[in-house]
N, C-alpha and C positions, 0 to 999 in steps of 0.2 A: 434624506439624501435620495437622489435617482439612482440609476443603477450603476451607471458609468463612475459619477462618484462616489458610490459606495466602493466597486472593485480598485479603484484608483489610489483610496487614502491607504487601502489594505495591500497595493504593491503589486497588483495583478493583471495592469494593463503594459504591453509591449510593443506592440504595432495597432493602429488604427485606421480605419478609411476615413478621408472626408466624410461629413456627412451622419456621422452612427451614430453619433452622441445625440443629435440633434434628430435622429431618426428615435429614439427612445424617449424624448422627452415630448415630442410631437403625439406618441399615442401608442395604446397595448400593442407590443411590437412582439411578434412570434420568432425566436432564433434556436438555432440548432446547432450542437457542439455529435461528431462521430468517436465511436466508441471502436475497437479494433477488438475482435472475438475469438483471438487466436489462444485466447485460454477459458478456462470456465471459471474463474475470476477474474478481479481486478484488483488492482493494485496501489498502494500509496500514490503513484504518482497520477492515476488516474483519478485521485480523488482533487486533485487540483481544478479538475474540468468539473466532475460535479457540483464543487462549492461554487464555481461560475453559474453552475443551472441554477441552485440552494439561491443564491443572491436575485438571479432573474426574477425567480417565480414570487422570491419576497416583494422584487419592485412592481409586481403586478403582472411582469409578462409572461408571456406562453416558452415551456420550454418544448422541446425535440432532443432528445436523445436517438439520435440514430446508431443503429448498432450494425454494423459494415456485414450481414451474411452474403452480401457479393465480392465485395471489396477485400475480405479477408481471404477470397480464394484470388488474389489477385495478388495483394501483400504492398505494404505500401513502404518506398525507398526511402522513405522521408528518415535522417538519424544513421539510415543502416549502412554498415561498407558490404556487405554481401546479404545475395538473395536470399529469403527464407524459405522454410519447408510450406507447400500449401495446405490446406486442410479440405478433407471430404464433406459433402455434406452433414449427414449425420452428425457428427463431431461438432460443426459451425452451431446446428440448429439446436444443443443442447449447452453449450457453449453461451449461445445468445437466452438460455431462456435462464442461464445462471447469472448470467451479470443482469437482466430486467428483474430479477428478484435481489439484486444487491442496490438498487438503484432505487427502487422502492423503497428503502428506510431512507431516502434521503428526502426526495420528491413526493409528492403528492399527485396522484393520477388520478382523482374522483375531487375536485373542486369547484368546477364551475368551468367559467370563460378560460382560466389561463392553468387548467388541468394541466400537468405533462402529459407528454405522448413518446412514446418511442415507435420508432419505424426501425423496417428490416429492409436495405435497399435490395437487397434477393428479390422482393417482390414486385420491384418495377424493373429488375433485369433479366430476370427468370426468361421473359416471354422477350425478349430485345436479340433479337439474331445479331450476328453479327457485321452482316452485309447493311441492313438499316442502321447499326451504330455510326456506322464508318461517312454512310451516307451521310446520316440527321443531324449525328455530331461531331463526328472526326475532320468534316469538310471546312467548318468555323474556325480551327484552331491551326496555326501556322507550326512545322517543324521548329522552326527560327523561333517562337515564341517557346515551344516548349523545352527546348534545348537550354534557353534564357534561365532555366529554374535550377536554384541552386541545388534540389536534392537528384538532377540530373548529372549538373557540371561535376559535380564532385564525385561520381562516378563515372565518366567519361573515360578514364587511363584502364582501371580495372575493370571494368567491364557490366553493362546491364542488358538486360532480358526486352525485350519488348513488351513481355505480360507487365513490368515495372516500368516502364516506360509508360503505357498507357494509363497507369494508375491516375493520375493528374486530372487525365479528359475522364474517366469514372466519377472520379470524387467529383469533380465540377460539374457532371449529368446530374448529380444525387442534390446538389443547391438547387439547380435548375426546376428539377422535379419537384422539390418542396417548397422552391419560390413558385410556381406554377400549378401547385396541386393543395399546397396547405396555407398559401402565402407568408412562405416563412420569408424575411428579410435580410437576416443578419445572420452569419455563420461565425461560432467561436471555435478557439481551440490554441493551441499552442502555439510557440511563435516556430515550435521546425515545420509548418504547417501552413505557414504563410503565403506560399507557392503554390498549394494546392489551392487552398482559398479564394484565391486572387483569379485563379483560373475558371473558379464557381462563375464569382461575380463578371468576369469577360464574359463566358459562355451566355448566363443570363442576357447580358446588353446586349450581344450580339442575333440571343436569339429571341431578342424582344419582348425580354421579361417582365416583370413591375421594377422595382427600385433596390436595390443588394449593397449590403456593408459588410463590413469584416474586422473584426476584436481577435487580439490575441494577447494570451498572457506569457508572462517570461518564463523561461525552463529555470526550476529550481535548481539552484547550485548550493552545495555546503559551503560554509567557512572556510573548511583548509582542504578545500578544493575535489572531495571525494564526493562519490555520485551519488545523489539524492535518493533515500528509498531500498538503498541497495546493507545488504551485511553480508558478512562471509558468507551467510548461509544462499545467500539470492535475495529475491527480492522480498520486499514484507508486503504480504496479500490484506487483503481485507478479509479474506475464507478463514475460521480460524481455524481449520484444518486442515490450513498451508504452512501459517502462521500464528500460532498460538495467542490467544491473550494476554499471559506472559512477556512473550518475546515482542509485541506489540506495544504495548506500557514501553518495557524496555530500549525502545528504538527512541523514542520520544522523551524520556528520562535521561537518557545519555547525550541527550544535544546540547551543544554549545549554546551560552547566553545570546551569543550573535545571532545563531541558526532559531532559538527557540523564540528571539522574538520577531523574526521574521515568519515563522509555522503558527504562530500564535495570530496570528493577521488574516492566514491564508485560510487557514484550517478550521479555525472557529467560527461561531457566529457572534463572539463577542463581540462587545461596541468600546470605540474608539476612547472612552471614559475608562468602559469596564479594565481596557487593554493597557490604557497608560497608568490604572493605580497596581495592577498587578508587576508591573515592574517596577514602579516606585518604591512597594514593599520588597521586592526580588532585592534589589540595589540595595537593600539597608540590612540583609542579611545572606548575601549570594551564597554561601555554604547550607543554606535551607532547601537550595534549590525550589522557590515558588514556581518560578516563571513554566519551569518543566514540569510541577506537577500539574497545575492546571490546566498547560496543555495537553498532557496524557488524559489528564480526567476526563475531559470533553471532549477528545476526539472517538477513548475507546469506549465512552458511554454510547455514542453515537453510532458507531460502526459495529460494536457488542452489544454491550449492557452496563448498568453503573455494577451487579453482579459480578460480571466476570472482571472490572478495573478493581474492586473491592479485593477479589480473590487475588487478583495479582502482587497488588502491593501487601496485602499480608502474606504471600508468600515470598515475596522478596526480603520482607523486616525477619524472617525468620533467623537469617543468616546472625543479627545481629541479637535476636533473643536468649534467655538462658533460661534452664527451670523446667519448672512444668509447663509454659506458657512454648516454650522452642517443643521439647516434646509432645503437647498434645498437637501443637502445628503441622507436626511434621506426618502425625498420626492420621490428619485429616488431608491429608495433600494427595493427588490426586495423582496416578501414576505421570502423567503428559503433563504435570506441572510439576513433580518433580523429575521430570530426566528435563526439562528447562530451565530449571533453576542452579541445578548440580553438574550441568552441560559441559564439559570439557576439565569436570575434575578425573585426574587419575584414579581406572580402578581395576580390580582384578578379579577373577571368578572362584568360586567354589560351589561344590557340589551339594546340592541338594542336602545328598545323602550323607553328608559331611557334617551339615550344617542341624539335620533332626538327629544324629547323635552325640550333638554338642562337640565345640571349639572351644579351645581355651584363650582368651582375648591376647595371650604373647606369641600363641601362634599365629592367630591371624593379623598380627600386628607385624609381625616380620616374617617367618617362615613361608606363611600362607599369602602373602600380599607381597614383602619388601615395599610395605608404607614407612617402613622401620627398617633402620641396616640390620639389626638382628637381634638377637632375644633378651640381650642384657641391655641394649640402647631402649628393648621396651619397657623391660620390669623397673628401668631408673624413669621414664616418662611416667610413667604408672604411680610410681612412690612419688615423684613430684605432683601428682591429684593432675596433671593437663591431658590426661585421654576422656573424650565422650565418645560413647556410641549413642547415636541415635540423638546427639544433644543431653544426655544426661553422662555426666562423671560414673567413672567404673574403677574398679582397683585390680588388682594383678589377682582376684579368684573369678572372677566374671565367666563363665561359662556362657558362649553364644548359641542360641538353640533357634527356631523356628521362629519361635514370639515376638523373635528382633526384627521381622523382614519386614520392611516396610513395601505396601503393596504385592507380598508376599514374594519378593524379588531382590530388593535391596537393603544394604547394612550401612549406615552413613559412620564411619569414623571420625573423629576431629582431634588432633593436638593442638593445642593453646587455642589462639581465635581465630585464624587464617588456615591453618593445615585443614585440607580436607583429603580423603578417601573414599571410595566405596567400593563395597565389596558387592557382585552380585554373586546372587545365585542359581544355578540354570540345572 
């Protein structure tokens, strides 16, 4: 397959120019998708635009990842109802050099003809005053046209900045200069993104560039209608110390059949074989959940390591382990994989000092915690054998000391197979 049908069968084309399909199959065609550096990661959602690069540089062409260190002090209205904070330099330049090192496990920048490349358009605006902007390029473009774009219009009542305003004619310099400096042709990117784009490719015609197309892919949506990428917590990063490994697996484990075989298209580099028997087997046992493992597997191998996706899911099966097998588990968990795992169980504190001259397990089961209404509801839980600490069964003499803390911090209690507790200690 070309490249266009490649992202096409996979559900990731939205809007297109005349022309791009036929601009790609004609010959090694150089295009560029912009990256926004307002954090020193990136994000699930942002990996939509990389698998576009992933796919390019498979069908042979040249990618450009440009990474906005102008643009981002500019801030771009596209999506947004109010303006955002700007950022210093500093900040952008470190910014930008953490996402080209997360961009690197995807891409390939040392290959030949159709190496990637990433550009910082700071470096052809740096030196661009503002009086020659206005002149070279702000004179081509019509109020009346720029007015015309939706992520204007829809600002128009509450109000925008002029610094957002002129975002449009930036972005459209930035095609300009890489259709003119690297001959890049083709600008991707998302479909809220479309406006800006469009404005690239006028600029270029107008100011007599080679030949400009424009692809865009559809904004992810969930199933029952909640925003793509996003958890109570914010958003799931690709840094795994934004967002854990754990909690990464997790995002992807919990998706719906519907969502998971749409992520499974987008997000993979499976092939269209590979992708319809994994759901054939999904379908003939959907409480196995296939469809969502093998997406988690391949994405957090990708974005981690198969490592850290290994570590995950044995820590998640722990919940349901018993024995020695739940206990040495628990033994080996890692402080930052277990307060992910045990995240939002009720728990309550004791003292250190409390805890090295031993507890007796009915205190801390009710007096010390109220995990328990009180001391007789414990010692009858206790006679019925359903209390574990730590995953192992205890009886009503258990004395809790020091030995119990797991990461030398926490006490995990459990009645039956659902009740959880923890006690920390501080």
């Amino acid at each position: 397959m070309n490249f266009i049908e490649e992202i096409r069968w996979r559900g990731m084309i939205h809007d297109m120019m005349p022309g791009t399909e036929e601009q790609f199959a004609k010959e090694t065609t150089s295009a560029y998708i912009g990256f926004d550096p307002t954090g020193d990661s990136l994000h699930i959602g942002s990996l939509v635009q990389i698998m576009i690069l992933v796919h390019l540089q498979k069908a042979g062409h040249k990618p450009f990842a440009l990474v906005g260190g102008a643009t981002g002090m500019v801030g771009d209205p596209s999506g947004k109802s109010a303006e955002r904070n700007l950022l210093d330099e500093e900040t952008l330049n470190h910014n930008v050099a953490c996402i080209k090192k997360q961009l690197e496990q995807f891409l390939d920048f040392d290959c030949g003809e159709n190496s990637a490349e990433m550009v910082n358009n700071y470096d052809w605006f740096k030196e661009f005053n503002f009086l020659d902007f206005i002149r070279d390029v702000g004179k081509h473009m019509s109020i009346n046209y720029m007015l015309a774009k939706e992520s204007v219009k829809s600002r128009l009542e509450t109000g925008m900045s002029f610094t957002e305003f002129s975002y449009q004619l930036v972005q459209g310099y930035d095609f300009y200069w890489l259709n003119k400096n690297k001959n890049c042709k083709v600008q991707l990117g998302g479909s809220d993104q479309w406006g800006n784009i469009v404005t690239g490719t006028e600029l270029i015609r107008r100011l007599g560039g080679s030949d400009a197309f424009a692809c865009t892919t559809p904004l992810i949506k969930k199933a029952d209608g909640t925003k793509f990428g996003k958890t109570e917590g914010g958003n799931v990063w690709l840094d795994k110390t934004k967002t854990s490994p754990y909690k990464f697996v997790q995002y992807w484990i919990n998706a719906s059949d519907e969502d998971a075989s749409n992520y499974i298209r987008i997000f993979t580099l499976k092939s269209k074989e590979e992708i319809e028997e994994i759901e054939k087997l999904h379908n003939e046992n959907r409480g196995a959940r296939l469809l969502q493992k093998e997406l988690a597997k391949d994405i957090t191998s990708r974005v981690h390591s198969l490592t850290d996706y290994e570590a995950a899911i044995s820590a998640s099966e722990i919940l349901f382990l018993k024995g020695d097998a739940a206990v040495e588990g628990l033994k080996n968990m890692s402080e930052q994989v277990f307060e992910d795992v045990f995240e939002g169980v009720p728990q309550a504190e004791v003292t250190l000092s409390e805890i090295g001259n031993g507890l007796s397990i009915i205190d801390v089961l009710s007096a010390k915690t109220n995990f328990l209404k009180s001391g007789g509801e414990a010692r009858r839980a206790l006679k019925e054998n359903s209390i574990s600490v730590n995953k192992a069964k205890v009886g009503d003499d258990k004395i809790l000391g020091k030995e119990d803390l797991i990461n030398g911090k926490y006490i995990l209690l459990q009645r039956g197979k659902k009740n959880y507790f923890l006690v920390k200690a501080v």
